[in-house]
Structure formats: structure tokens, C-alpha cells
ZAMARGU-4260 file (C-alpha; in steps of 0.2 Angstrom, whole numbers, plus 5000, padded with zeros to 4 digits):
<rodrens>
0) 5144/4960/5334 | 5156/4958/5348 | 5166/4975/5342 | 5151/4983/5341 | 5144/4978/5359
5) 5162/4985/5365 | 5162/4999/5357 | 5144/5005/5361 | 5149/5000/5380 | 5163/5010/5382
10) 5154/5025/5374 | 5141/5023/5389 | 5157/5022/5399 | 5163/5039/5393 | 5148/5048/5394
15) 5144/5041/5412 | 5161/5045/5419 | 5162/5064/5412 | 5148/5070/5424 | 5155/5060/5438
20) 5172/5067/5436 | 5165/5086/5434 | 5156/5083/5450 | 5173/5076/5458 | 5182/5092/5453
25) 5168/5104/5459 | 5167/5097/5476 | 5188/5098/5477 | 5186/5116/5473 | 5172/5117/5485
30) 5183/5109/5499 | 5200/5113/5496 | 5212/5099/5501 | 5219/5101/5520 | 5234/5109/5521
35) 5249/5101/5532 | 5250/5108/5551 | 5261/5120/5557 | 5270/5107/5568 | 5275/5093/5555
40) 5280/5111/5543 | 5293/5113/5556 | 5300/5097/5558 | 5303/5093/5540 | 5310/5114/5539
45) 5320/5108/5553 | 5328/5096/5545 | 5333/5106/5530 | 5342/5114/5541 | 5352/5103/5545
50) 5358/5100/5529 | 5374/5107/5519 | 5369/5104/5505 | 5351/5103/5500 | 5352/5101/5480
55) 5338/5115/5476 | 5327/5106/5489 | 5324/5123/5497 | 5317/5130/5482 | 5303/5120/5485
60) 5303/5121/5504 | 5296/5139/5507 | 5289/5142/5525 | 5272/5148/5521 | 5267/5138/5507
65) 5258/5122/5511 | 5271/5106/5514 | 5260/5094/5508 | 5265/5101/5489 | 5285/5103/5493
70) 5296/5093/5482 | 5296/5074/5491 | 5282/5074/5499 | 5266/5065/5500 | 5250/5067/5513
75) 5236/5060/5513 | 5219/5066/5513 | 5219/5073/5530 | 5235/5085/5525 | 5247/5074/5538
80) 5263/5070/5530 | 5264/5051/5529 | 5282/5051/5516 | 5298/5058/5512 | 5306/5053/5497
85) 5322/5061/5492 | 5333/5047/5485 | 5348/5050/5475 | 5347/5071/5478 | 5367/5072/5483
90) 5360/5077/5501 | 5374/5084/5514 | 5374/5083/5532 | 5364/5074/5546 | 5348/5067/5548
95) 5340/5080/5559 | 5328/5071/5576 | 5315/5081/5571 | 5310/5069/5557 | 5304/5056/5570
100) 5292/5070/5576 | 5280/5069/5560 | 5269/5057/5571 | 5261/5051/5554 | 5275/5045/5544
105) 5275/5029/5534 | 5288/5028/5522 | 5306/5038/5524 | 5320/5037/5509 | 5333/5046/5510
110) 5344/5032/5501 | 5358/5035/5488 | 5364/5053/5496 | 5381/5057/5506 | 5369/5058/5523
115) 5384/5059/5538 | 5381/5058/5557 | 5372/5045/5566 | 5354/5039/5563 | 5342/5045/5574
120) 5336/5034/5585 | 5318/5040/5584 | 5317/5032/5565 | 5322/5017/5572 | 5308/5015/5585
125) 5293/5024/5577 | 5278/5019/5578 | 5273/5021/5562 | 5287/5020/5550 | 5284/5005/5539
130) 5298/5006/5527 | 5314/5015/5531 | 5327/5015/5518 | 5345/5027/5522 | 5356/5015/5512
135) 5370/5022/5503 | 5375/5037/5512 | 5391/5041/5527 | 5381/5037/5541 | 5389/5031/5556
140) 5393/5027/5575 | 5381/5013/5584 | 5364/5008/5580 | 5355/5011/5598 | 5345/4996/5605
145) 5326/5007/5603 | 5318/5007/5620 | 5300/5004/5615 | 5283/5008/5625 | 5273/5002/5613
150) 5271/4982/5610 | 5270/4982/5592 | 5284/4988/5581 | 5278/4993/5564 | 5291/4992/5553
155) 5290/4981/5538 | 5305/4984/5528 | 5324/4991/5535 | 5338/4998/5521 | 5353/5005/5530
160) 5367/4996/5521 | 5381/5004/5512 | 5385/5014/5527 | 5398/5015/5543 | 5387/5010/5555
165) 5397/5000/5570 | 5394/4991/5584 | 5382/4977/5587 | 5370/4975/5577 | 5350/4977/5587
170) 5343/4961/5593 | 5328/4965/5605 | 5317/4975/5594 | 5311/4960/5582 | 5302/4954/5598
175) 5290/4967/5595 | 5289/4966/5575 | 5275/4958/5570 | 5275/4965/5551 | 5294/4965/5548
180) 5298/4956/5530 | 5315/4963/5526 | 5332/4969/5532 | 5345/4973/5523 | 5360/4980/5534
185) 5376/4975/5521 | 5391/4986/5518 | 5394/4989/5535 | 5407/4986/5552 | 5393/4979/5563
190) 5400/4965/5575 | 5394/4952/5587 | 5383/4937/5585 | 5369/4936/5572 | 5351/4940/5580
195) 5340/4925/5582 | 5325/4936/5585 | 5318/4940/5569 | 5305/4925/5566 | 5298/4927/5587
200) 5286/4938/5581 | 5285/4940/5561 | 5278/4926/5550 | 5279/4935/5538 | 5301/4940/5538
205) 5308/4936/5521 | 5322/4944/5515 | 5339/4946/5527 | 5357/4952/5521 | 5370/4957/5531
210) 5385/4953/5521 | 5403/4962/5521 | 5400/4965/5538 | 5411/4960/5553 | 5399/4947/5562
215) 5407/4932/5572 | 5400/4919/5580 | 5390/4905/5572 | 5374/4906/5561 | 5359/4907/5571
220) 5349/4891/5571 | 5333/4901/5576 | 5334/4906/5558 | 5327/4888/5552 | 5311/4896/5561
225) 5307/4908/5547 | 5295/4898/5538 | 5292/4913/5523 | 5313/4917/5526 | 5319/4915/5504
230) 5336/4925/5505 | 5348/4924/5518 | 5364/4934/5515 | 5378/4935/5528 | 5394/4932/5518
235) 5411/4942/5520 | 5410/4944/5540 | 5419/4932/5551 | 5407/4919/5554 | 5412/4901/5563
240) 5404/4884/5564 | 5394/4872/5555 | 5378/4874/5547 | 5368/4871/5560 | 5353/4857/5557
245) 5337/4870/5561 | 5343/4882/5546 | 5338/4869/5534 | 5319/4868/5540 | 5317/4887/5532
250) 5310/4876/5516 | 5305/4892/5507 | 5325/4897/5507 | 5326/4903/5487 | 5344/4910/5489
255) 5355/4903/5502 | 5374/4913/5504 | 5386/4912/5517 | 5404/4916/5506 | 5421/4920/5517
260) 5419/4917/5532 | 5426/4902/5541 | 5413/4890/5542 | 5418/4870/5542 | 5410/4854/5541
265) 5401/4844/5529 | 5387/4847/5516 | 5374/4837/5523 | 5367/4828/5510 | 5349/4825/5520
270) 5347/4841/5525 | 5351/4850/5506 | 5338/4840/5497 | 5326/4849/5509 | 5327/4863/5502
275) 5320/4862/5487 | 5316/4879/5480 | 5335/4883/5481 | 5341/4893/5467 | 5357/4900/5474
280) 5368/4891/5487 | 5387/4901/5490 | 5397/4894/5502 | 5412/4898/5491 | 5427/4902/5504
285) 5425/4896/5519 | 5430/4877/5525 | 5419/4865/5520 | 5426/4847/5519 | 5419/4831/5513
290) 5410/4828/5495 | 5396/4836/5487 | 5379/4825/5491 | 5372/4817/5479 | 5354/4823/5485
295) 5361/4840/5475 | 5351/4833/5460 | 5334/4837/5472 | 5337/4852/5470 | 5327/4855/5449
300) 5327/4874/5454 | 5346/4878/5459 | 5352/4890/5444 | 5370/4894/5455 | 5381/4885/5464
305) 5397/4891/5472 | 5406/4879/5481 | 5424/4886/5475 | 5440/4889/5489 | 5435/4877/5503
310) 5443/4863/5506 | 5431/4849/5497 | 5436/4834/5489 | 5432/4817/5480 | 5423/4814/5463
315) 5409/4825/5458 | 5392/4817/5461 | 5381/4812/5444 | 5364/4818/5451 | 5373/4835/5449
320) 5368/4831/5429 | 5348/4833/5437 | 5349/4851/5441 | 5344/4854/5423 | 5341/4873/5425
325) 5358/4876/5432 | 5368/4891/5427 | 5383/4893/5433 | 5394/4880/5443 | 5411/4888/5451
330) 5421/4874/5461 | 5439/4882/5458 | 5452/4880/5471 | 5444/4861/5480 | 5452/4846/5479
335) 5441/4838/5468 | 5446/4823/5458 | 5440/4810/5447 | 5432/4810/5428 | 5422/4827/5422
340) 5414/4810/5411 | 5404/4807/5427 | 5393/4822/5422 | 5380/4821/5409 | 5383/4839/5402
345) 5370/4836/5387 | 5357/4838/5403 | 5363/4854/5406 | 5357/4864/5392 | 5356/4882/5403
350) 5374/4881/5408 | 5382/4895/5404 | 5399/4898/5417 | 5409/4883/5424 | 5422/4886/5432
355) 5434/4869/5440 | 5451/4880/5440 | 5463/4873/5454 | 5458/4855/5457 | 5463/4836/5453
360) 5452/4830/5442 | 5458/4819/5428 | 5454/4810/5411 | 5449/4822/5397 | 5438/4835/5393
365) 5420/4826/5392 | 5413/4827/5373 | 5394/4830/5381 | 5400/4847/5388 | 5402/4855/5371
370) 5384/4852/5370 | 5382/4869/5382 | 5377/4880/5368 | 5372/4895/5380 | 5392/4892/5389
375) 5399/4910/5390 | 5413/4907/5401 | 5424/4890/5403 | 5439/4886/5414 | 5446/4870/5417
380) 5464/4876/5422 | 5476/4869/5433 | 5470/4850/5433 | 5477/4836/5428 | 5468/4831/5410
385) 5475/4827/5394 | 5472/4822/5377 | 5468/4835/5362 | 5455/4847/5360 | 5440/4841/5352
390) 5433/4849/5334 | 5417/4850/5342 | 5423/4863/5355 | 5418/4875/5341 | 5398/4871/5344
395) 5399/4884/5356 | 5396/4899/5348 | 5394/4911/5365 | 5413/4906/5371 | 5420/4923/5378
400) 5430/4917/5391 | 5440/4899/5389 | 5456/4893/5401 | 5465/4879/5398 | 5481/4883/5404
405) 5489/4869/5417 | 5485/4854/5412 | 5494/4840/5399 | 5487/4843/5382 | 5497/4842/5368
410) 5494/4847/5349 | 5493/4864/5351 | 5492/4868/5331 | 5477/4858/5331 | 5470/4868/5345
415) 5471/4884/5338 | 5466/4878/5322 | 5447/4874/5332 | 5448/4888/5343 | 5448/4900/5327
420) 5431/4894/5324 | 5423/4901/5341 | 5421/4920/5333 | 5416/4926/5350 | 5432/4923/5361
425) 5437/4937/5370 | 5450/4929/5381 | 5459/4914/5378 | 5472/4907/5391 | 5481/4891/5386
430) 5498/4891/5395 | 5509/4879/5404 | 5503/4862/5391 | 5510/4859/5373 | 5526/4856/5382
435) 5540/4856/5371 | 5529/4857/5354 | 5534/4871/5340 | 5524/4889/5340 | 5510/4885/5325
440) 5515/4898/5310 | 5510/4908/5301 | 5498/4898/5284 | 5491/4889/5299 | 5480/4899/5311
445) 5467/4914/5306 | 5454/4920/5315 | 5451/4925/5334 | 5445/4943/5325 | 5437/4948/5344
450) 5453/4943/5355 | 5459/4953/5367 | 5469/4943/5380 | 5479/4928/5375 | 5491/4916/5385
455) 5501/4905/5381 | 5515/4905/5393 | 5527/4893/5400 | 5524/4879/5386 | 5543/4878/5381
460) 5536/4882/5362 | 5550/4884/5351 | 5552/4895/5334 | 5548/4915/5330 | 5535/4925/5336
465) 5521/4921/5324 | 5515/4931/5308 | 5495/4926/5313 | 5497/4936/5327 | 5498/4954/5318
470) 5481/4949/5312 | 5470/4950/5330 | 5469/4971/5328 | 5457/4969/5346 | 5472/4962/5355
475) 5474/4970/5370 | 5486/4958/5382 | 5498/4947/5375 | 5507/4934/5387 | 5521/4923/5377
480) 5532/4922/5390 | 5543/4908/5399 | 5544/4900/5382 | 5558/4895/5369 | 5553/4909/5354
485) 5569/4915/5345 | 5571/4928/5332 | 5569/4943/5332 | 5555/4954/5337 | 5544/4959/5323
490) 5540/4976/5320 | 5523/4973/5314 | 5520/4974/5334 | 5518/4994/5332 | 5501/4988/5321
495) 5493/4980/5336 | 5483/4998/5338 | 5475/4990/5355 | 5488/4980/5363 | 5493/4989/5380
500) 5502/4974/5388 | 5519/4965/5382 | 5527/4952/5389 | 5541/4942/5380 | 5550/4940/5395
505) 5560/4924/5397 | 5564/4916/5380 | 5577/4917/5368 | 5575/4932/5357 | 5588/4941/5348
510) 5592/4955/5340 | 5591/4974/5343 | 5577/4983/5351 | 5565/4988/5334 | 5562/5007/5333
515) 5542/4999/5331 | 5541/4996/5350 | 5541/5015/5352 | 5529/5017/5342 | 5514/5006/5349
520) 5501/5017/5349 | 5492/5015/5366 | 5508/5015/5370 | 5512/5032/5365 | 5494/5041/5371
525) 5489/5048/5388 | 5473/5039/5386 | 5469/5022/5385 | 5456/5011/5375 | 5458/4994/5387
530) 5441/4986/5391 | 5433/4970/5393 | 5420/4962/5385 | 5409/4964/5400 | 5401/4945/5398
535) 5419/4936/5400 | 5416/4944/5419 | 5397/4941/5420 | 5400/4925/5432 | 5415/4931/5441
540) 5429/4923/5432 | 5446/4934/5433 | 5460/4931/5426 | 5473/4925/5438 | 5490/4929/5440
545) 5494/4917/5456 | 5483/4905/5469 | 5474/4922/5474 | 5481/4935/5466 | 5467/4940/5454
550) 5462/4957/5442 | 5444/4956/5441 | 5446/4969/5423 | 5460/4969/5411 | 5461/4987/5413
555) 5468/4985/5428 | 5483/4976/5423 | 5496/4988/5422 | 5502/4995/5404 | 5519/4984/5401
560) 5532/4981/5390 | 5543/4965/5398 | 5556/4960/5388 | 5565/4953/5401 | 5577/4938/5401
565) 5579/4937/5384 | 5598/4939/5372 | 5594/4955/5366 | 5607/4968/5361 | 5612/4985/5355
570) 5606/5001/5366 | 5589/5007/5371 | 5578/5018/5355 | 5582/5035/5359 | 5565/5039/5352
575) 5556/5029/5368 | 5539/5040/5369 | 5528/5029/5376 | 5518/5039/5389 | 5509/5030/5398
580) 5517/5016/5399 | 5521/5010/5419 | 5531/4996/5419 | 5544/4994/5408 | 5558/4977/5408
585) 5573/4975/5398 | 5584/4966/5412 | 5595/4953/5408 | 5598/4956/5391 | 5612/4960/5383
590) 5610/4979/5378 | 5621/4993/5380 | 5627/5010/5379 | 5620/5025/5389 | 5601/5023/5397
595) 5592/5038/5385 | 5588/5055/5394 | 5570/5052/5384 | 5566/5040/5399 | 5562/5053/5410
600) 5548/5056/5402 | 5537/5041/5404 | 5531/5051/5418 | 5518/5036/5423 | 5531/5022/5424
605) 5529/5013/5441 | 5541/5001/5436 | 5559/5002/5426 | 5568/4987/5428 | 5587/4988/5417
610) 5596/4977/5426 | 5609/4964/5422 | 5615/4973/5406 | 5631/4981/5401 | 5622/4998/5401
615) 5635/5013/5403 | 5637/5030/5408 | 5628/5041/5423 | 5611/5039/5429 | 5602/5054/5421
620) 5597/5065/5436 | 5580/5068/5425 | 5574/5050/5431 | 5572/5058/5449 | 5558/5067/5441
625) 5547/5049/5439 | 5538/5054/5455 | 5525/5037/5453 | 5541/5026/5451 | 5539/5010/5466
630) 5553/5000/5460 | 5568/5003/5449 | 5583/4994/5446 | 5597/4996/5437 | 5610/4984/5445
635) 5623/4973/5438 | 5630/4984/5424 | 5645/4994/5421 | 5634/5014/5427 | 5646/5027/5431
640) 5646/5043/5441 | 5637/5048/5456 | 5619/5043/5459 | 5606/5058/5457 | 5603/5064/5474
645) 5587/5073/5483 | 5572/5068/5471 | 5564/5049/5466 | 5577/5039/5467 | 5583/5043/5484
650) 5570/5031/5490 | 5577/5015/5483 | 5589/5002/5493 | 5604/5001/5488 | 5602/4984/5480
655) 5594/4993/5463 | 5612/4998/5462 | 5620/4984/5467 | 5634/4977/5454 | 5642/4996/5448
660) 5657/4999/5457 | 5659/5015/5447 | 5644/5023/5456 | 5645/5033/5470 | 5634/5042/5482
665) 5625/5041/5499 | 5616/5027/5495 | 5631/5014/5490 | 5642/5023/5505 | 5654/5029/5495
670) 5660/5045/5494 | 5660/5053/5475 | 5678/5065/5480 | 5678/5079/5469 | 5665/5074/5457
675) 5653/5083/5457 | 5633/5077/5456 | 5624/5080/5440 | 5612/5096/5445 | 5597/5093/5451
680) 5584/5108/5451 | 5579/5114/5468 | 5561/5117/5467 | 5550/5131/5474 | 5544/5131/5491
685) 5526/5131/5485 | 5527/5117/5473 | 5536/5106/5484 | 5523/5109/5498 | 5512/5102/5485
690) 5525/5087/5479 | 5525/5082/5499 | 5504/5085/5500 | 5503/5075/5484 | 5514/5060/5491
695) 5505/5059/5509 | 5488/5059/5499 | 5494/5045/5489 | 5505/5036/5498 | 5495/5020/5503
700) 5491/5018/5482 | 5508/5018/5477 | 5509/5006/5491 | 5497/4994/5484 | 5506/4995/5468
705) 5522/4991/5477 | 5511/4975/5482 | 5506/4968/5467 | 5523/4969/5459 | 5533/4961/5473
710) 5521/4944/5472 | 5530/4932/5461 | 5519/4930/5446 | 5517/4911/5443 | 5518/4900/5428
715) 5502/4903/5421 | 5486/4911/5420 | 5472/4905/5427
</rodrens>
């Protein structure tokens, strides 16, 4: 009966609203919507003018045809234009005045474009824009302090971050808002003190981000006056002081985040629990001292907390264990100490990113924390635990990201063995413990079928490079290095159809170069597969290559083969294709004969590194043409001859040749007598006009490359 009743309404509904709607679309032909006047026409015209590039804009923009129907723009019933929207349109130029002339706009957008010039400083006094979004775009020079006649602002919400915008940031105009509920002014060089004037006359203000700016001073304590203030963002400027007392009475604070800047004092344990609908708080690099509270367990909504590089210390507080729908937890690079046992981890069934990298704490890894089933990423490096890895480890069945590395466990056959059963490892990083055990072989490990980074460096392991290894076809990074491994180097490397960095460097290997390692196929291609699992990153944990040396994405690690420090012998594979290959490290082996002619043809090495050899011969005047080699070094060998002149290697110290008394050249200071230099070809006028425009355009990147390799990589990954 019910059905019925609701059918036979809704027929009465259909027949009713047909005549209603006819008689709606009679009298809108009778009285034709009003069209947009001639004045706001010639604003908004004005303004495409302005622009370079319009994006087919114009098309829609005819003079003569009604404005109120042009592409991006809304009136209301009166015909007065009251918003442009033209978002993500790949605008050129500048903002023209004339905008601020359409004495009945509402809304402006004009976010996501490459919008140059200043903003006009009309938009930002109006009085009548509510919402006025130009993030994303080139804008820049100062934001002018509005002189305002009228005694209520109406603005409600301000985007302009993502910009070049300079100066101080304006202060006087929130007197006079009474509406305003967000500002987001990020991504920008503004400088001076905070404002403290936004809650003076809006209630209602909510929303304020003006991180990766370059504010100094201390954080305004008028901001604990914002009763409806949920996100507050200011990290990555150049802010000082405490926390001051009156921040903490903004009770409806839902994300709280102040990261690098250099803030000090304590965590006030009082004033934390008063915020108790906290779901963020990042305070991560700044420096903060004393011990978390325990009053952190007040806070049953906090799903983040970021505490890490700051200067913190003493055992971690239980009540921690009460923030049951906590996420993620990153206290990396503290001085924490004490028992992870202190934590009831089987409380924590949301977690899914811990991260305690750089700390003191002791004891071994608590049994309750394999409980985490939802724990994607895991890093316990650089501590001081101990003891063996328990079975149950393999409970956690969304393990992408695990680092163990630096700390005192032992049994590392036994670890791989459970580790082979989390099917979802991406990255697994297990250096600098097992000290002095044996390399696990081949019958013993299987698995680790997702893999694609693994370390396990500076263990003193003894034996071969293992069979089990030639089995993880999604290998992309392989670190064995600072190790004991002897043998050989198998050739069933070249099957490793991923793997895009080597290193071997440091142990005992012997035995020729194999033929195989010219053939690693990505390697040997232009192009290059490496990629990350995207979830190992989802909580900001990069791999680590010293304290603060970070790669936030394996593909920016640099495709390597570094077989350095090792007892190889015999001479360098003629047949060495591998093209894009950038840094490459054979010194202080024992190979010999004449470094090939084929190496000029890694035309992307950054890196070549054959030093301490007994390699003879010239220097092939082809290596001058490596125009992305940084560093090269071939001292300490028996080279002959003079060295190439007028091309790449005319840039290099003479210490890259240090340790050849046969060599001769300009760069040593010796004189070469009669011999004469290999020829070097003397290129066009044209293309080396272009060789000098390509360098000065690329200078300063070859310089951060330059960078990166001259920090001393450490013992471990983090």
C-alpha cells in the first residue's frame, strides 16, 4: 500500500510541476534575462587584454555579445556579473585593475594559471569580493596595506599562496573583517612578524596557513583568541620562541603545525591536554627540549604526531598507548631513551607509520607492536636494541617499508628467514647489526618477491654473494657494501632486469670483472624503469644516506655501479655499454691494462672514479666529450702520455691525476716536449656557442650533483 501511495504521489507531482514549469519558460521568453552593462563588458574585455596568452578565452569573449554568457562567467538575475572563474586555463600575463571595477563581484579564481605581475590592490580591498583565490600562478612584488573607506571588509576566504609575493605580510585589514574564515598565503617570501589581528573582528576565522614563508619573530599569542581557529599552519619560516600560553585557549584547534623553524622550550603538558580535538600536532624540526607529557594520552582524537629533530629526551610516556586512533608517530632524530616496552602497542590498532630512527632507546623490540596490523611503514634504526627478530613480525601483512639498520641484533639468517614471509616489503634496510655473522645462502632464504631496495651494509658478513638474491626479479637498489663477501661476482647479476644501483664497494671480492655487468639491462637503456611503491613514502619516510642527507624517491638515487675497494683484477670489459649509467667505481682494485675508448660513451656518467689501480696507457682524449662528468679520478696508476686538453677534463684539480709520473700537461705542470697531445676536435663556432649556453643553463644542477657526491656516505641506511 505504501508503494502504491508513493507512486500515485509522485504522479500528482509530475503532473503538477509540467504546467508550472511551462509557465516558468513562457515568462523567461516573455522577459528575456538582463543582459550585463556596457561598463563591467569593458572591464572584464580590459583584462583580456592584458593577457599573453588567453587559452581560447577570447573565442568566447566577443564584444557585442552579452558577457553574462562568456566562458567563466556568472550574473545574477539582474545581469551584474558577480564571478570569474578561470582556474587551471594556462593564463599569461597580469591581473589587469580594471577587475576591481565590476562593483558587483563575489567570487574571483583565477588559481592554477602562470598569472605574472603584481596583485592589484583593488581585489584586495573590495567591497564586495567574498572569496578571492590567485594561488598558483608568478605573481609577485608587496602585498599593499588596502586603505579602506568602508568599515566592513567582506572578504571571507583569501588563496594567494604558491606565489612570489614579498614583503610583509598585511596586518591592518582584519580589523575591519568581520566575515573572514580562511587565509591561505603559503609558498611564498613574505617576512616580518605574524599578524595578531585576525580574531579582532571575525568569530567566525578558521583556517590559517602560511607555511614555507620567511616569517620571524614569535607566534602571535592573539591567535589563542580565535575561538572557531581548527588549522593553523606556519612551518618552514623562521619563527623563534616558545609556544606561548594564550595559543592553547583556541580549544577548537584540529591541526596544529609549526615544523622548521626555531622554536624552543617545553611541551607543556597542561596546556596540550587542552586541546582536545587535536588531530595533527608537527613541531618536527625546531628545538624543543624536555619529555613528551603524559597528558598526550588526553588527546583520543590526535591521528599524527611529529615530534622528530628537535632536541627531546627521556623515556616515552605510557599514556601515549591512550591515543588509540593514532596514525602515524615520527620521533626520528630526539634523544629519546628508555624501553619501546613502555608502550602498549596492542592499543594502537590504527597505527600505520612509526618512525624512532636516531634515538637511544634500548631493550628489544616490543612483542605488542606486531599487533599493528594496518603498519605500512617501520623504522627503528640507529638505537641501541638487541635480541632476535621475533616470528611474529610476520603478522604484519601491509609491511612496505621496514629499517632496522644500526642497532645490536644478531641472527641474521633467522631474520631473513621471517622477513620472507611479509609478501609486501618493498624496502628493507638491515645494516650496520649481525656483526661478524656469515651471509645466509642460498637453500635458506626465498621470498621478498616485491623487493626493491635492500641493505645490508656494514655487518662484517662473511662468504659469497648469495644465490637467493638472483631470485628478487623487482630489485631495484642493492647495498652490500662495507662487508666481508668474497668470491667472485656472479654473473646472474645481468638477470636482475630492474636493478639500477650496485654497490659492492668495500669487501673482499676477487676475480675479474664478468662480461655480465655490461649487460644489466637498465643499465644498458636510455630509459629507466626505477619507481617506488608509493606507500613506503606515504608518511614521509626517506631513505637516508647520512644524519640529514635524505632521497625522499629511489629514483633519485643515482644509477651506480661501485665496485670500489675490493681485490679485483684483470682490465675493464671492452664491451662496457651501459648508457645511462652515472656513476661508475672501480678504484682501488687491482685491475689493469688500458682504460677502454668504449667509456666515452656513457654519455650520462656524472661520476668515474679508476683510481688506485695499475691501469696503463694514455687517457683517451674521447672522455673529454662526458660533458655531465662532476668528478673523475684516475690517480695512483701507472697513465701515460699527456692529458687531453680543451674539452671536460680540463675542469678537474690536479689531484684526479695525482700518482702518474708519466703524465704530462698543464694541469700536472709539466711540460709534454715533443709529444704531441692526442687530437682533440675543434668544434664549430655554432655548436660550441650552444656547449657554453647549455653549461651556464645548467650549471647550478651539475652543481648540486657535485654536492651530493662529496658528502661522506655513512655506515648505514636509515
Amino acid at each position: 500500500m505504501q508503494r502504491e501511495h508513493h507512486s500515485s504521489c509522485k504522479s500528482k507531482v509530475s503532473r503538477l510541476a509540467m504546467p508550472f514549469f511551462g509557465i516558468v519558460l513562457l515568462l523567461a521568453m516573455a522577459y528575456p534575462a538582463t543582459s550585463c552593462n556596457e561598463q563591467e563588458k569593458s572591464s572584464l574585455l580590459q583584462f583580456l587584454a592584458g593577457l599573453s596568452y588567453e587559452d581560447g578565452i577570447a573565442m568566447s569573449w566577443q564584444d557585442g555579445t552579452d558577457c553574462c554568457k562568456w566562458e567563466g562567467i556568472t550574473c545574477n538575475e539582474t545581469g551584474t556579473v558577480i564571478e570569474v572563474s578561470l582556474a587551471s586555463r594556462s593564463l599569461e600575463g597580469s591581473i589587469s585593475p580594471s577587475l576591481s571595477e565590476l562593483t558587483g563581484l563575489l567570487r574571483l579564481n583565477l588559481s592554477y594559471n602562470s598569472l605574472s605581475g603584481s596583485l592589484p590592490s583593488g581585489l584586495l580591498s573590495s567591497g564586495n569580493i567574498t572569496v578571492l583565490d590567485v594561488s598558483f600562478n608568478r605573481l609577485s612584488g608587496n602585498l599593499q596595506e588596502p586603505l579602506l573607506s568602508i568599515t566592513e571588509h567582506p572578504l571571507q576566504a583569501l588563496n594567494i599562496s604558491s606565489n612570489m609575493f614579498t614583503g610583509e605580510f598585511p596586518s591592518t585589514i582584519w580589523g575591519k573583517t568581520r566575515n573572514l574564515i580562511a587565509i591561505n598565503a603559503s609558498n611564498n617570501s613574505f617576512q616580518g612578524c605574524i599578524p595578531s589581528s585576525f580574531c579582532i573582528s571575525s568569530s567566525s576565522f578558521s583556517v590559517l596557513d602560511l607555511s614555507f614563508n620567511q616569517f620571524s619573530g614569535s607566534i602571535p599569542a592573539g591567535l589563542g583568541k580565535c575561538s572557531e581557529l581548527r588549522i593553523v599552519k606556519a612551518g618552514h619560516n623562521c619563527l623563534s620562541g616558545s609556544l606561548p600560553d594564550e595559543l592553547f585557549n583556541a580549544t577548537s584547534l584540529q591541526y596544529l603545525s609549526f615544523p622548521d623553524n626555531s622554536l624552543h622550550g617545553l611541551l607543556d603538558g597542561a596546556h596540550i591536554m587542552k586541546l582536545r580535538n587535536l588531530a595533527n600536532l608537527d613541531l618536527g624540526g625546531n628545538m624543543l627540549n624536555g619529555k613528551i607529557p603524559e597528558s598526550i594520552g588526553q588527546l583520543k582524537r590526535l591521528l599524527e604526531l611529529h615530534l622528530n629533530n628537535n632536541n627531546m629526551s627521556g623515556a616515552l610516556p605510557s599514556a601515549l598507548s591512550n591515543c588509540t586512533n593514532i596514525i602515524m608517530i615520527d620521533l626520528k632524530s630526539n634523544n629519546f631513551s628508555g624501553e619501546l616496552q613502555i608502550i602498549n602497542f596492542f592499543n594502537l590498532p590504527n597505527l600505520q607509520a612509526l618512525d624512532l630512527l636516531y634515538n637511544n632507546f634500548t631493550g628489544t623490540i616490543p612483542e605488542s607492536i606486531y599487533s599493528c596490523s594496518n603498519l605500512i611503514a617501520l623504522r627503528l634504526s640507529s638505537n641501541n636494541l638487541h635480541g632476535q627478530l621475533s616470528p611474529r613480525i610476520s603478522n604484519l601483512k601491509s609491511l612496505v617499508f621496514l629499517s632496522l639498520g644500526a642497532n645490536n641484533f644478531t641472527n641474521i639468517t633467522n631474520t631473513l628467514r621471517i622477513l620472507k614471509y611479509c609478501r609486501n616489503l618493498t624496502t628493507l634496510l638491515i645494516g650496520t647489526s649481525f656483526k661478524g655473522e656469515a651471509m645466509p645462502q642460498d637453500e635458506i632464504i626465498d621470498g621478498f618477491q616485491n623487493l626493491r631496495v635492500l641493505s645490508i651494509t656494514d655487518c662484517s658478513l662473511s662468504g659469497n654473494i648469495p644465490l637467493w638474491l638472483s631470485k628478487l626479479k623487482n630489485l631495484e637498489m642493492l647495498f652490500l657494501n662495507r662487508n666481508q663477501l668474497s668470491g667472485s661476482i656472479p654473473a646472474w647479476i645481468k638477470n636482475l632486469n630492474s636493478l639500477f644501483h650496485l654497490d659492492l664497494s668495500r669487501n673482499n671480492l676477487t676475480g675479474e670483472l664478468p662480461t655480465a655487468l655490461t649487460e644489466m639491462p637498465m643499465l644498458r637503456t636510455e630509459t629507466t624503469k626505477a619507481h617506488m611503491d608509493s606507500s613506503a613514502f606515504k608518511f614521509e619516510l626517506p631513505l637516508y644516506l647520512a644524519h640529514s642527507f635524505q632521497y625522499r624517491i629511489a629514483s633519485t638515487f643515482k644509477k651506480t655501479l661501485d665496485l670500489g675497494c675490493n681485490n679485483l683484477t684483470g682490465v675493464i670489459p671492452q664491451e662496457i655499454q651501459l648508457k645511462s649509467l652515472q656513476k661508475l667505481n672501480f678504484s682501488f682494485n687491482g685491475l689493469s691494462g688500458e682504460i677502454p675508448q668504449q667509456l666515452s660513451k656513457l654519455t650520462n656518467l656524472q661520476v668515474l672514479d679508476l683510481s688506485s689501480n695499475h691501469l696503463t696507457g694514455a687517457i683517451p682524449s674521447a672522455l673529454s666529450n662526458l660533458h655531465f662528468l662532476s668528478e673523475f679520478n684516475v690517480s695512483h696508476n701507472d697513465l701515460e702520455g699527456p692529458i687531453p686538453s680543451g674539452g671536460q677534463l680540463s675542469t678537474f684539480p690536479s689531484s684526479s691525476f695525482d700518482g702518474n709520473p708519466k703524465l704530462c700537461g698543464i694541469i700536472v705542470a709539466k711540460f709534454c716536449g715533443s709529444v704531441e697531445a692526442p687530437t682533440v676536435s675543434v668544434p664549430s663556432t655554432e655548436k660550441m656557442n650552444k656547449r657554453i649556453a647549455f653549461v651556464i643553463a645548467f650549471g647550478p644542477f651539475f652543481g648540486v650533483g657535485v654536492l651530493y657526491d662529496q658528502i661522506v656516505l655513512s655506515r648505514y641506511f636509515g
